[in-house]
C-alpha positions as CSV (number, residue, x, y, z in Angstrom):
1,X,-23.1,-16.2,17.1
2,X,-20.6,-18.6,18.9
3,X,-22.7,-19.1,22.0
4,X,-25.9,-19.9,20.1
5,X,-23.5,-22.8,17.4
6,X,-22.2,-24.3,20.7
7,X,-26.1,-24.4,22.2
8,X,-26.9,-26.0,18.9
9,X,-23.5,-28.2,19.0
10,X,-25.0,-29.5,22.5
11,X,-28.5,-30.5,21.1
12,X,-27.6,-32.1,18.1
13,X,-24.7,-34.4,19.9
14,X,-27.6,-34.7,22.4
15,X,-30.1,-35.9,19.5
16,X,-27.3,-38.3,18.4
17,X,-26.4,-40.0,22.0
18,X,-30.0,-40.7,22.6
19,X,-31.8,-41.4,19.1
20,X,-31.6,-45.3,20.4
21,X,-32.7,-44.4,23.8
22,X,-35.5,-42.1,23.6
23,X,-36.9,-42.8,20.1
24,X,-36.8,-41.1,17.2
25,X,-39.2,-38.1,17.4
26,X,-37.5,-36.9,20.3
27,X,-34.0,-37.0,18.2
28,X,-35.9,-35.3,15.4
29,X,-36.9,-32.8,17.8
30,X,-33.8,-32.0,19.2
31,X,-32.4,-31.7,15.9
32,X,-35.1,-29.2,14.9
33,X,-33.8,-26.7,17.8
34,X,-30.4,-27.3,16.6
35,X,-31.3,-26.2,13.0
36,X,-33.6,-23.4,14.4
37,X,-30.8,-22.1,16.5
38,X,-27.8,-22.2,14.0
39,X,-29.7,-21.7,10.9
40,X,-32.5,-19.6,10.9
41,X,-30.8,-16.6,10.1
42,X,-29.6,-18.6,7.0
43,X,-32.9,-19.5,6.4
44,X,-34.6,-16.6,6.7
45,X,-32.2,-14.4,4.3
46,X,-32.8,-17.7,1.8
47,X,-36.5,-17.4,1.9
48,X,-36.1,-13.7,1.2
49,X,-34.2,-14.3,-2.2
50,X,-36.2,-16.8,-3.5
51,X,-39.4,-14.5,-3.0
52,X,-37.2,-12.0,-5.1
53,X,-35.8,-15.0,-7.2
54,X,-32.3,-13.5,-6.2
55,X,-29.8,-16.7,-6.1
56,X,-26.7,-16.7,-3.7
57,X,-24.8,-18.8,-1.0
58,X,-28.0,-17.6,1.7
59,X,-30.5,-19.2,-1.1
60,X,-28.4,-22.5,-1.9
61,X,-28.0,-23.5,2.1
62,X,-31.9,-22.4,2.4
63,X,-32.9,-24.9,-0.5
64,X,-30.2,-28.0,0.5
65,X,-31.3,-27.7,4.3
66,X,-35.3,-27.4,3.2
67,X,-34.4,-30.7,1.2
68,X,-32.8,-32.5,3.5
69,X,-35.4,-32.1,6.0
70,X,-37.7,-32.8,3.5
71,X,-36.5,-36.4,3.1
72,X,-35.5,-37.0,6.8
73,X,-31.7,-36.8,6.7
74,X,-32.1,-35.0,9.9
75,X,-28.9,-35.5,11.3
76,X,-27.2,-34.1,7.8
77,X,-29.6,-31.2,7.7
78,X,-28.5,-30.5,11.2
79,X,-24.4,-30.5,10.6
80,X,-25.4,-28.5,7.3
81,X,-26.8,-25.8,9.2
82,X,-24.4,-25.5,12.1
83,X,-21.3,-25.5,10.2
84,X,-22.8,-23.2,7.7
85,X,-23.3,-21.3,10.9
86,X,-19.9,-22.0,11.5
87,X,-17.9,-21.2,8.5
88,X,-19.8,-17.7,8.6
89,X,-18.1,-16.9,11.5
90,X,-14.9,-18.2,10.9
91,X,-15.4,-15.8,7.4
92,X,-16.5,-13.4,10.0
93,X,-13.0,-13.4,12.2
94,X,-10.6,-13.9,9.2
95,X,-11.9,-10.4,8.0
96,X,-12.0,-9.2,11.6
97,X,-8.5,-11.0,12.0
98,X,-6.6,-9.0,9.1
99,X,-9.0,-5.1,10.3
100,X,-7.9,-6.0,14.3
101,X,-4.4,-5.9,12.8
102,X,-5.1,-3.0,11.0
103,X,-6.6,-1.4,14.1
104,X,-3.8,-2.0,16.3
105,X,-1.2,-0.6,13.8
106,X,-3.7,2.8,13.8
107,X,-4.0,2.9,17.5
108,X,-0.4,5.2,17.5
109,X,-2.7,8.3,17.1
110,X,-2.9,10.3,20.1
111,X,-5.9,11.7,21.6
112,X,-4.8,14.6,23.5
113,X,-1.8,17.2,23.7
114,X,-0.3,19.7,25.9
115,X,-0.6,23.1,24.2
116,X,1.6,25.9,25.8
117,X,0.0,29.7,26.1
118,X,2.1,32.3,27.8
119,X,4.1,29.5,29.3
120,X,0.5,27.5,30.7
121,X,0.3,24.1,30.1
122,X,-3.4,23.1,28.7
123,X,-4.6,20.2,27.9
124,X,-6.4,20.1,24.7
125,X,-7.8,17.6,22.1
126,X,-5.6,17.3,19.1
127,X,-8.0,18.2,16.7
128,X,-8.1,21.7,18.5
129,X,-4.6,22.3,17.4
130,X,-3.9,25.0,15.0
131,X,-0.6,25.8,12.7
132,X,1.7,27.5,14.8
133,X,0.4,26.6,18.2
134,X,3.5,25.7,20.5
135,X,3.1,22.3,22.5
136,X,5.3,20.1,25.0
137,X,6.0,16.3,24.9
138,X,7.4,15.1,28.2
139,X,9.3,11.6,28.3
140,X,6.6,8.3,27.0
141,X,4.5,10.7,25.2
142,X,3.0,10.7,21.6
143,X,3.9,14.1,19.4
144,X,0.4,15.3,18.4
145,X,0.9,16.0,15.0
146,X,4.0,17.2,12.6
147,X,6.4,20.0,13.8
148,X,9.6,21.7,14.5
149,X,11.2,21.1,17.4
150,X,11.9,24.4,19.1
151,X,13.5,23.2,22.0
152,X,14.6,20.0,23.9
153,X,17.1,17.2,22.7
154,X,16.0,13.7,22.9
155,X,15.3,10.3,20.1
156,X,11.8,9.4,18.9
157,X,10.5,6.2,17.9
158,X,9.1,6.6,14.4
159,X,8.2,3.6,14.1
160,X,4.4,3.8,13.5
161,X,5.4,6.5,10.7
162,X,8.3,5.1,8.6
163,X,8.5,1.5,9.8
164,X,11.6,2.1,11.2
165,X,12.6,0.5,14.6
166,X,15.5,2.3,16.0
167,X,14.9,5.5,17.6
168,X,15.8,8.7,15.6
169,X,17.5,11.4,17.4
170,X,15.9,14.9,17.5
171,X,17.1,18.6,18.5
172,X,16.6,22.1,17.8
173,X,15.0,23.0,14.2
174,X,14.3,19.1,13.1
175,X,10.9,17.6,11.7
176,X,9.3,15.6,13.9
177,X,5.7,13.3,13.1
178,X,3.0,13.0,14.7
179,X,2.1,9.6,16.1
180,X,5.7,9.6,17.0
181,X,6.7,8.3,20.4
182,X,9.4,10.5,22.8
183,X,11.8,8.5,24.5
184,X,13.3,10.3,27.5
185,X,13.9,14.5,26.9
186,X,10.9,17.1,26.6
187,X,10.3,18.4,23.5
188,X,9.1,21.6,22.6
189,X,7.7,21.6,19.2
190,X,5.9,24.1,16.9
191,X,3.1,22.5,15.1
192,X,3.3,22.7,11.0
193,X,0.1,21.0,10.1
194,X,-2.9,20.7,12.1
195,X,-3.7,17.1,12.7
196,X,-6.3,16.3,9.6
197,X,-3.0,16.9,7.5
198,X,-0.6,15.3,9.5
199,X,1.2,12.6,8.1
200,X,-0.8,10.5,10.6
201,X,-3.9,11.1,9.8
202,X,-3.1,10.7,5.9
203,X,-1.9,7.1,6.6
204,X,-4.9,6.4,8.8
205,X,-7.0,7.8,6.0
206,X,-5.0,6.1,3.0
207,X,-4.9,2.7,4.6
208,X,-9.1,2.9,5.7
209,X,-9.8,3.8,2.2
210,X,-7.2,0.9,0.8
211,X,-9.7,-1.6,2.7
212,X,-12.5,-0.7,1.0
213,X,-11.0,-1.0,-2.8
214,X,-11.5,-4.3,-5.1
215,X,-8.8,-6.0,-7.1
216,X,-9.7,-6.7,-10.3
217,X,-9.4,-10.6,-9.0
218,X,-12.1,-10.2,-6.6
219,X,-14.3,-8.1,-8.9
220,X,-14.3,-10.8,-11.3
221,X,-14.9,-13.6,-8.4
222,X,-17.6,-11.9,-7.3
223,X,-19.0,-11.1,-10.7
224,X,-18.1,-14.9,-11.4
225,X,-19.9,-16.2,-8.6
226,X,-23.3,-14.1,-9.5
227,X,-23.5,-16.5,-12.6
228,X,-21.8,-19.6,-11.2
229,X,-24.8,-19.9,-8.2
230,X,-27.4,-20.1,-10.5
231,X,-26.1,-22.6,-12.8
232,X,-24.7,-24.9,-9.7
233,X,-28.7,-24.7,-9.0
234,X,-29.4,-25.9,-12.7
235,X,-26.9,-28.6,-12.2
236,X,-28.6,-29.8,-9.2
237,X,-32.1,-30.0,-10.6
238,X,-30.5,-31.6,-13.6
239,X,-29.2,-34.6,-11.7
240,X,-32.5,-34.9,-9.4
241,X,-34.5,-35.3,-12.4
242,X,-32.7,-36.9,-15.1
243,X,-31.3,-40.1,-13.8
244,X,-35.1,-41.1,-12.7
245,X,-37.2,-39.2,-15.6
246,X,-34.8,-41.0,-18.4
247,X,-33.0,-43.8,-16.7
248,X,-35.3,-44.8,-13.9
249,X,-33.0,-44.3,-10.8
250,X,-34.4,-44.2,-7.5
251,X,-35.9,-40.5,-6.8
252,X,-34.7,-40.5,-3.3
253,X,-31.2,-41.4,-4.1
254,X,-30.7,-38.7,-6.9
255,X,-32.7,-36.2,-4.9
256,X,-30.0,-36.7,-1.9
257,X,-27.4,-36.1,-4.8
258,X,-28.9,-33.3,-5.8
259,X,-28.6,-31.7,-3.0
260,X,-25.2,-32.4,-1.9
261,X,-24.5,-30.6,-5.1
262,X,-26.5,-27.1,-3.8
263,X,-23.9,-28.0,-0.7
264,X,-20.7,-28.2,-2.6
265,X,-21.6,-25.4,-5.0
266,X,-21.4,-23.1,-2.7
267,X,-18.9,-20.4,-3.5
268,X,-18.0,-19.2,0.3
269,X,-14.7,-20.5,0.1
270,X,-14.3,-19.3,-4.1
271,X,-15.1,-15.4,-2.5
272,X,-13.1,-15.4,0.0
273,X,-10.1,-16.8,-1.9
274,X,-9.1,-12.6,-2.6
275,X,-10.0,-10.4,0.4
276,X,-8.6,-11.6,3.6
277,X,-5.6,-12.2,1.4
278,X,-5.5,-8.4,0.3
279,X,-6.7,-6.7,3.6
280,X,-3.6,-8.6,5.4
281,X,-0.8,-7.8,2.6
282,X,-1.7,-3.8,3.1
283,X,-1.6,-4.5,6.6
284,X,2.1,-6.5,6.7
285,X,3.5,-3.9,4.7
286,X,1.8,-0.9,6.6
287,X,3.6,-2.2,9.6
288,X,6.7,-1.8,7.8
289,X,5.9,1.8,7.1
290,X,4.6,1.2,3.1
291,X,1.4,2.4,2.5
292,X,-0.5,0.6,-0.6
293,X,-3.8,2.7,-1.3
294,X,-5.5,0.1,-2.8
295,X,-5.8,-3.6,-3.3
296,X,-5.4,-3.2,-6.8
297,X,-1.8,-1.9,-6.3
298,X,-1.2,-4.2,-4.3
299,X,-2.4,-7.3,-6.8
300,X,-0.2,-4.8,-9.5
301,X,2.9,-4.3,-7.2
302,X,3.0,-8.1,-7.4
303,X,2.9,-8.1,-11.3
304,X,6.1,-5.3,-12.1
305,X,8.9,-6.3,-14.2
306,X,10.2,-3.0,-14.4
307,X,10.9,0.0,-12.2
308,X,11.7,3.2,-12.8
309,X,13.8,5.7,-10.2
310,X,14.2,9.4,-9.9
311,X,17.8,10.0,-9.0
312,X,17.6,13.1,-6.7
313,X,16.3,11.9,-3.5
314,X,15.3,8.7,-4.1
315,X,18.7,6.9,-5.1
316,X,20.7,10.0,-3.9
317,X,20.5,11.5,-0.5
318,X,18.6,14.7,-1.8
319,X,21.3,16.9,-0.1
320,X,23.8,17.8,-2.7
321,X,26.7,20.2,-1.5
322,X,29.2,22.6,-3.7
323,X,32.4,20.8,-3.5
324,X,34.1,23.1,-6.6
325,X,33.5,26.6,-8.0
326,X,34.7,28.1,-11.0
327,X,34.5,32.1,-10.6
328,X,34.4,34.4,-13.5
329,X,33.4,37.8,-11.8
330,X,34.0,37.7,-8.0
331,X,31.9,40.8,-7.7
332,X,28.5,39.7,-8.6
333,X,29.0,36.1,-8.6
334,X,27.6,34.9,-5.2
335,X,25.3,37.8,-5.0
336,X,23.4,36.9,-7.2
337,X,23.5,33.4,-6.7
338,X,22.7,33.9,-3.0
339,X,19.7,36.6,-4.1
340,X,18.2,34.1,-6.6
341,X,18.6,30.9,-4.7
342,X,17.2,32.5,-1.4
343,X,13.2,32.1,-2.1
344,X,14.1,28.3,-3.7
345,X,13.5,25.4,-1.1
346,X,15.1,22.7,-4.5
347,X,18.0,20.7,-2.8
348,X,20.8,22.5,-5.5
349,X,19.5,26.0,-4.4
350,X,19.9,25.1,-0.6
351,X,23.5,23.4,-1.6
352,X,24.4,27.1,-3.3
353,X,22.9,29.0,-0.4
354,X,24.6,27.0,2.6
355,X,28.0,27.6,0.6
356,X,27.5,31.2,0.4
357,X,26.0,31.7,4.1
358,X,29.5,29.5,4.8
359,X,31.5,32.3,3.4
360,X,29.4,35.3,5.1
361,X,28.3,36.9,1.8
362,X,25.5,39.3,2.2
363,X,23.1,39.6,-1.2
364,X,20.1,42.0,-2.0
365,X,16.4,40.3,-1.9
366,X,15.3,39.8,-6.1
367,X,12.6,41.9,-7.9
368,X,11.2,39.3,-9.5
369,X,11.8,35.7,-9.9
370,X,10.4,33.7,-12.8
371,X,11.2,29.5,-12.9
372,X,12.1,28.0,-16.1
373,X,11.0,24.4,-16.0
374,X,13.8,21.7,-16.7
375,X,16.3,24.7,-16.7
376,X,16.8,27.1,-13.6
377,X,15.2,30.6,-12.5
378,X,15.5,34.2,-14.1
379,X,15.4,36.7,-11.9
380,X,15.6,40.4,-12.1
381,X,17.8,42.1,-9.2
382,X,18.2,45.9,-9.4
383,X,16.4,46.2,-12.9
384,X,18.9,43.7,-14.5
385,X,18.4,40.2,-15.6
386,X,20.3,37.2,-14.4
387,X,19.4,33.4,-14.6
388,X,20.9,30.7,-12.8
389,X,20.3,27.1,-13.8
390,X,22.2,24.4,-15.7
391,X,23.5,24.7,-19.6
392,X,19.9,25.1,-20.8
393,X,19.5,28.7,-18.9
394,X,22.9,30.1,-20.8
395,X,21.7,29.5,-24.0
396,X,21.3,33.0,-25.0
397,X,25.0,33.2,-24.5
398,X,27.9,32.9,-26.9
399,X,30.5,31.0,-24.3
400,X,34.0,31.7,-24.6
401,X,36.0,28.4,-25.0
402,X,37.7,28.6,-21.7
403,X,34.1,28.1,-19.8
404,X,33.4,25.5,-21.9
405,X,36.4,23.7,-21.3
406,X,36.0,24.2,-17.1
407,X,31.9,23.4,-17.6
408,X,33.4,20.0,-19.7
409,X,36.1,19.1,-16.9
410,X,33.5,19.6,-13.8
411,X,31.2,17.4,-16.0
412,X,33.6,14.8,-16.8
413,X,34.0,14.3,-13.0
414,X,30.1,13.6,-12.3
415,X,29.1,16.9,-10.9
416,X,25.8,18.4,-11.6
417,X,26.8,22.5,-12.6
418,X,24.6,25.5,-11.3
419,X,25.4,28.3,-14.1
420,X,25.4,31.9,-12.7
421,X,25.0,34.3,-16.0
422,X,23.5,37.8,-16.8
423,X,23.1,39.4,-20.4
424,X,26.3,38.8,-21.6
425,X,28.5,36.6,-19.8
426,X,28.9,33.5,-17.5
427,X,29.6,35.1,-13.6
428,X,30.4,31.5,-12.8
429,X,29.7,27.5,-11.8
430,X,28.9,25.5,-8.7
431,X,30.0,22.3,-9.0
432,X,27.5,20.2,-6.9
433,X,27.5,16.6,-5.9
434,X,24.6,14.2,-4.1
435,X,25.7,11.4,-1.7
436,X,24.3,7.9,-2.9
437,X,22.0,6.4,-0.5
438,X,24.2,3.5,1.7
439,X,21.5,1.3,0.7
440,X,20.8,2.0,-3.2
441,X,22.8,-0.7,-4.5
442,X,21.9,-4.0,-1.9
443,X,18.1,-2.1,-3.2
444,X,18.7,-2.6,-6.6
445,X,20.9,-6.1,-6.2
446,X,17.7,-7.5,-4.4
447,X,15.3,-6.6,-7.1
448,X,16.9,-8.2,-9.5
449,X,17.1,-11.2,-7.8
450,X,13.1,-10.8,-7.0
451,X,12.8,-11.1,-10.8
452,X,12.8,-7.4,-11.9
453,X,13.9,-7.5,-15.2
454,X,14.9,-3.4,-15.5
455,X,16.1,-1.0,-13.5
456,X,16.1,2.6,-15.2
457,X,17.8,5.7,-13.4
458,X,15.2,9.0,-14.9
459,X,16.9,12.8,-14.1
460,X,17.5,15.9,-15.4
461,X,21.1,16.0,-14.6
462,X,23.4,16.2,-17.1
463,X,24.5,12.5,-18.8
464,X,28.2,12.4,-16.9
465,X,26.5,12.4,-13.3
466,X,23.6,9.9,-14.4
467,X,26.3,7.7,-15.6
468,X,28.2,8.0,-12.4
469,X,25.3,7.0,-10.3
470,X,24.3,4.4,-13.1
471,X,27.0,2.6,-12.2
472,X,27.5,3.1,-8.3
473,X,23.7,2.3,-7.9
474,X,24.1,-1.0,-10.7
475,X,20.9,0.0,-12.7
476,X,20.3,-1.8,-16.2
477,X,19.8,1.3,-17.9
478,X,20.1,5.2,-17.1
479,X,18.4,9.1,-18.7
480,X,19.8,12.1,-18.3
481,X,19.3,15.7,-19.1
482,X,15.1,15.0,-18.8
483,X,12.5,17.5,-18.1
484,X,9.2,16.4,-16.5
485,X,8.0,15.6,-19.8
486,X,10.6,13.1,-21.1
487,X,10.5,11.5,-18.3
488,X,6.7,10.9,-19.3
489,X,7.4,9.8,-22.5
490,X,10.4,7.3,-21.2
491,X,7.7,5.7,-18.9
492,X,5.3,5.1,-21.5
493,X,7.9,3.8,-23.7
494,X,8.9,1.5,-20.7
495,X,5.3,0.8,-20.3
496,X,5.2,-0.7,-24.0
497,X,7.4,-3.9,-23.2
498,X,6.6,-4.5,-19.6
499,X,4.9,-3.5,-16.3
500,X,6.4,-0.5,-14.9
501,X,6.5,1.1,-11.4
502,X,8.0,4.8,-11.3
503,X,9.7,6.1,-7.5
504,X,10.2,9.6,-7.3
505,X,9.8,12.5,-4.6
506,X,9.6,15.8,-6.2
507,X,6.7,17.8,-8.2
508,X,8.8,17.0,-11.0
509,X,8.0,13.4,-10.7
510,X,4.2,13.6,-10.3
511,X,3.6,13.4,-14.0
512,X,5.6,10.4,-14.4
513,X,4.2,8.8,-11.4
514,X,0.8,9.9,-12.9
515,X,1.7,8.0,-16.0
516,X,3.5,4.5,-14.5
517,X,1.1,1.6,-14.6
518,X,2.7,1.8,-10.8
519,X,3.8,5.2,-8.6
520,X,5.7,5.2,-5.8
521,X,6.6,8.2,-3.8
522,X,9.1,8.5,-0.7
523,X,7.7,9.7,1.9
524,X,9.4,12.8,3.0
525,X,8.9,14.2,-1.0
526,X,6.5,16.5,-1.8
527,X,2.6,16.5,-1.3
528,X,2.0,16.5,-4.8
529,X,4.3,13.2,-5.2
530,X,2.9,11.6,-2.3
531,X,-1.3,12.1,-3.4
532,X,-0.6,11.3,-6.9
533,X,1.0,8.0,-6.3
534,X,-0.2,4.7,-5.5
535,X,2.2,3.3,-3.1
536,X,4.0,5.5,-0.3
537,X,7.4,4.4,1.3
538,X,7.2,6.4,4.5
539,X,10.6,5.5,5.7
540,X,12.0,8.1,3.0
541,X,14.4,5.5,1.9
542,X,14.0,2.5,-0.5
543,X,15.0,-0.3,1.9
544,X,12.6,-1.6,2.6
545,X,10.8,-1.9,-1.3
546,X,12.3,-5.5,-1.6
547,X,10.0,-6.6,0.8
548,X,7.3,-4.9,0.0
549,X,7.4,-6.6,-3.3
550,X,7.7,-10.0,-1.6
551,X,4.8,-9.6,0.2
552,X,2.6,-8.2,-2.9
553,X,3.8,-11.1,-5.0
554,X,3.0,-13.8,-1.6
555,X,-0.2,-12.5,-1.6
556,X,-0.9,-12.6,-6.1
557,X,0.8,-16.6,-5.0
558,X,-1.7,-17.2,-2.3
559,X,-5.2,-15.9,-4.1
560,X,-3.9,-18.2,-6.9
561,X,-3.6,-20.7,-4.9
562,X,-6.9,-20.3,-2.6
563,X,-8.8,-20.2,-6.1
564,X,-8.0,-23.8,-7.1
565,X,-8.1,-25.4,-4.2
566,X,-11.6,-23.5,-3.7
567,X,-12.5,-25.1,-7.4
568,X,-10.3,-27.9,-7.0
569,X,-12.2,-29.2,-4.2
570,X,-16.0,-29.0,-5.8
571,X,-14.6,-30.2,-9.2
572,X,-13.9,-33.7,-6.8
573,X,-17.2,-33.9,-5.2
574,X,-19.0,-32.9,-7.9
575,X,-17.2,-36.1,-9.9
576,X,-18.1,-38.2,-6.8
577,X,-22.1,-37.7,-8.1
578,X,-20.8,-39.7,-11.4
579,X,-20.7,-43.2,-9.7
580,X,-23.8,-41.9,-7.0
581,X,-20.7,-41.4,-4.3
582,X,-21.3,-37.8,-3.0
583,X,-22.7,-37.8,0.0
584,X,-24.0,-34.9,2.4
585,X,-21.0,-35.2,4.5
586,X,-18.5,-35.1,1.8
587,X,-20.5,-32.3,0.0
588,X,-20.5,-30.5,3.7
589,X,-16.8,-31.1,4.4
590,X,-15.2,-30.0,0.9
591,X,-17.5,-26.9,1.1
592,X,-16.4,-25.7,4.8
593,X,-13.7,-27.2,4.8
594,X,-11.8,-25.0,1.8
595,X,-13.5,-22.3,3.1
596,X,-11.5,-22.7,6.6
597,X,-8.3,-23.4,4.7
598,X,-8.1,-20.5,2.5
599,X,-9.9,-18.1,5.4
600,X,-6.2,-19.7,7.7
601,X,-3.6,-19.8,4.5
602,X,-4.4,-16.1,3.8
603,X,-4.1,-15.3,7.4
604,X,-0.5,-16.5,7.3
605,X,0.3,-13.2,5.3
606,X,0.3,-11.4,8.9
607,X,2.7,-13.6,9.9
608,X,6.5,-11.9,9.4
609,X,9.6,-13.7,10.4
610,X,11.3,-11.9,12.9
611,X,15.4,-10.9,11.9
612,X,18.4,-9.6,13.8
């Protein structure tokens, strides 16, 4: 396409250096093979829609370049059709522009890996890798997929992953992604998903399907423009035949006219005021390990006044530890915390677990174990019931006022309580603490300053520890004591007074995520999180959601803005037909030329100042 416009570029400067040497058939001439050259494509896709009276960008240029020829404005007929010619290919490499960058960011996957059998190295394709299979990653190389390391020490660059720059260090019995880069040890690592469920492969698949998805915006562009082309068409014959049918203007004159108006009505620059735009916001905050599935989340993330957080996890740490216990009956006590607490992977069950393995208590497998949603687990160990939970498991009880008075003072000092009980008694607590995330509060402080009117803390915990956090974190408003349904029910009352984004990690938060107009998962939560939300923030942590917002609500700025200059611009030259002004030049130039600036301004999205 570029060699054959800069043939054409040659022939028609050609045709105008010697149009007063040569004559003027042999300028027409070579401004017929500069037409033929850059626009018969055009022409030919035009001539098709009219036999199928189908009207569109193709059928406007085919018409305004047939006219011009028609009435010997060879030279304009010529410019229309090379920078027609032009301005698709500069449409052409915006797109290309914003998907290269794409491409590059998705070129972290590796191709191959070293799988170890019997202590053989083989080199196999990572698609061949199974759950289980053991592999090596010398110094330089790319971890296949997601594992365990089994052996080695050395730090990975997960950048391509989470975003994250600095290299993460990595030993015995640590998660490791796929895509990930080793820096200098060898790694031996047991893969935990085969590739096509690696965390790779889910980003490579969530941002190529978030490429392909409309925004509302450009749904109603392009459903605007399907209307707008044929009436630019009625405007045009309007002003060919009215001035000279009514009010006996020259026929020649308004027929030019009407066809600069088939120039500037052409809604290149109007259609592409939304999608380069989009595809290069998902791609700035891909880089920055934030995967939007869609451009309508990302037209939506711009738009959110008010955000909702789990606590656990997202502004906690998500790895509590006992820091007080209140015993009642040494005997069975840690027993049958440790027996219940064993087959639990939630974070308070491995905070009970690690402080009962720290004491060398041995406990008895359960018989059966039965979760109570919002409350804790029953269990039956040697024929006999227990449950361990918070205050909503004991309520079978009748608790003696000395427990209540140690279950109010561990309270009253922000810890969450894990309540060991059987049939007839409390065995004892755990009191259990989560570490606030070091960056939670600068999080929150930022938002607000972004214009994010709310920020509500959601969790079940108990109203002291909420509270605590509440305040630590700075939140506008804080829930506690909330099963997975309340916290449905807060987001939809949220959801009544403002747009509403809901970040959360666990299966508990998949309804609400479900339910926000807006979810956001961390990345390291569970699967259930992660595919029912919109947004992913791989880097498990929420620093870098400021800026992810920045860029959403740059991008909502710039389609705004690429729309009215796009308008703006044809609104002027059409005007310019009032007084007989508009000419083919100033039709051609206010058409290619917003096209060119809003294809460039939406490009600048890529662009991301670089900080220390």
């Amino acid at each position: 396409m570029l060699n054959l416009l800069v043939v054409s570029a040659v022939f028609y400067i050609a045709g105008l250096s010697l149009e007063g040497i040569v004559g003027y058939p042999v300028a027409v001439a070579l401004f017929l093979v500069a037409i033929i050259i850059s626009g018969y494509t055009t022409f030919l896709r035009g001539l098709k829609n009219l036999t199928k009276l189908k009207f569109n960008i193709d059928t406007l240029m085919t018409i305004a370049l047939a006219g011009a020829i028609a009435i010997g404005e060879w030279r304009e007929a010529t410019l229309v059709a090379i920078l027609f010619g032009l301005n698709e290919l500069l449409e052409g490499y915006g797109m290309e522009k914003a998907r290269r960058s794409m491409e590059s960011l998705l070129q972290v996957a590796p191709k191959e890996a070293v799988k170890l059998v019997n202590g053989t190295e083989t080199v196999v394709p990572i698609a061949s890798l199974l759950v289980g299979d053991i592999v090596r990653v010398k110094p330089g190389e790319k971890i296949p997929s997601d594992g365990i390391v089994l052996e080695g020490k050395s730090s990975v660059n997960e950048a391509a992953i989470t975003g994250e720059s600095l290299p993460v260090e990595k030993s015995s019995g640590e998660l490791v992604f796929g895509g990930s880069i080793n820096n200098e040890g060898v790694l031996q690592i047991r893969i935990d998903k085969a590739y096509e469920d690696s965390s790779l492969a889910k980003i490579l698949h969530l941002v190529e399907e978030a490429q392909e998805t409309k925004t509302p915006t450009e749904l109603f562009i392009n459903k605007f423009a399907k209307y707008y082309t044929p009436i630019i068409m009625a405007v045009s014959a309007l002003v060919i035949l009215v001035p000279p049918l009514l009010f006996g203007g020259d026929w020649m004159t308004w027929l030019y006219q009407g066809l600069s108006i088939l120039i500037v009505g052409c809604p290149c620059a109007l259609i592409l005021s939304s999608p380069i735009a989009i595809v290069s916001g998902i791609t700035r905050n891909a880089r920055n390990g934030i995967l939007v599935k869609g451009g309508v989340f990302l037209e939506q993330l711009g738009k959110i006044d008010t955000i909702a957080f789990d606590k656990t996890g997202t502004l906690t740490k998500g790895e509590p530890h006992v820091v007080k216990t209140a015993v009642f009956e040494e005997d069975r006590f840690y027993q049958v915390a440790g027996s219940v607490e064993s087959s639990s992977s939630h974070p308070l069950a491995k905070a009970v677990k690690k402080e009962i393995d720290k004491l060398g208590i041995s406990y008895a497998k359960p018989d059966e174990i039965q979760t109570l949603s919002g409350s804790g687990v029953k269990a039956i160990i040697n024929g006999l019931p227990y449950w361990v939970g918070n205050e909503k498991s004991i309520q079978h009880l009748s608790i003696p006022d000395s427990i209540q008075e140690r279950i109010k003072e561990l309270k009253e000092e922000g810890l969450t309580l894990i309540i060991v009980a059987d049939q007839q008694q409390v065995l004892g607590l755990f009191g259990i603490e989560d570490e606030i995330r070091p960056e939670s509060r600068t999080v929150i402080a930022s938002l607000h300053k972004q214009g994010i009117k709310r920020t509500v803390m959601l969790t079940g915990d108990h109203a002291k520890t909420a509270e605590k956090v509440a305040e630590a974190v700075g939140v506008t408003a804080f829930y506690g004591g909330l099963l997975p349904e309340d916290k449905v029910n807060r987001i939809k009352d949220l959801a009544a007074s403002g747009k509403v984004a809901m970040i959360g990690d666990g299966i508990n938060d998949a309804p609400a995520l479900a339910s926000a107009q807006l979810g956001i998962a961390m990345g390291k939560g569970t699967d259930s999180a992660i595919e029912t939300a919109d947004i992913v923030l791989m880097q498990d942590h929420l620093g870098k959601l400021p800026e992810a917002i920045a860029v959403a609500k740059r991008v909502n700025r710039i389609i705004a803005f690429n729309i009215s200059v796009a308008l703006g611009l044809k609104l002027i030259a059409l005007l310019l037909t009032i007084p007989g002004l508009l000419t083919l030049w100033i039709a051609i130039l206010s058409d290619m030329g917003a096209t060119i600036f809003v294809t460039l301004v939406s490009l600048t999205i890529l662009i991301s100042k670089k900080r220390n």
